[in-house]
C-alpha positions in Angstrom: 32.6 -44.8 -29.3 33.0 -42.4 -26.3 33.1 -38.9 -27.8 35.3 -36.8 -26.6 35.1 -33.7 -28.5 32.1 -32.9 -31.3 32.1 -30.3 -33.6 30.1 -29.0 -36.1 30.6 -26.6 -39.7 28.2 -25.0 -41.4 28.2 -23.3 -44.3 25.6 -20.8 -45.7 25.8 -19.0 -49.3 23.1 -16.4 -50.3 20.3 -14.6 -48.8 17.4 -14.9 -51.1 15.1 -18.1 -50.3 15.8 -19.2 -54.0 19.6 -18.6 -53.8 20.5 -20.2 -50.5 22.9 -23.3 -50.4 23.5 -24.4 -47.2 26.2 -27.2 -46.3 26.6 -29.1 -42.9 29.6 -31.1 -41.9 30.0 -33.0 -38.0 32.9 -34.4 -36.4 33.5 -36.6 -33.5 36.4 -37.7 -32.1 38.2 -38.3 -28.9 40.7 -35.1 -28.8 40.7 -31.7 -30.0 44.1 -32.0 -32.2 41.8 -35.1 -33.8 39.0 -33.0 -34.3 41.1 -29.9 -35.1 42.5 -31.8 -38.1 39.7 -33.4 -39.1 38.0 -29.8 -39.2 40.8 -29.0 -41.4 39.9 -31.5 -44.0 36.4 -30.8 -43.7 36.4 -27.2 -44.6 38.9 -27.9 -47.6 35.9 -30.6 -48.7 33.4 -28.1 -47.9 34.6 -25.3 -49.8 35.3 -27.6 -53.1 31.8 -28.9 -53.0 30.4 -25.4 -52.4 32.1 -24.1 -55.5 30.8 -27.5 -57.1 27.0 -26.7 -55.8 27.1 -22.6 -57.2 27.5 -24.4 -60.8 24.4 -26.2 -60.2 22.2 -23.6 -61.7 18.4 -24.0 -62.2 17.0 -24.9 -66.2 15.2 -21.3 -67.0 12.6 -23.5 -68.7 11.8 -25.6 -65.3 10.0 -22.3 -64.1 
């Protein structure tokens, strides 16, 4: 496929090397409206599975 436009997300949560969750999401497509609503659905899919990720917690007797 000849790409047209790429574009990428990223999504970082927390500052501590411990408590860092970091997403990535790419699209490719041939216009910007594509990519714009592809973006879209992205970043709603993104943001669930973030939320999704933050319940993942560590076992306090894994340390």
């Amino acid at each position: 496929m000849n790409v047209g436009v790429s574009l990428t997300v990223k999504l970082k949560r927390g500052t501590a090397t411990r408590d860092q969750d970091e997403l990535t999401a790419k699209v490719k497509v041939r216009t910007l409206s594509e990519a714009r609503e592809d973006m879209d659905t992205l970043r709603a899919y993104l943001r669930d599975l973030a939320e999704d990720v933050r319940q993942i917690q560590p076992d306090d007797e894994a340390e």
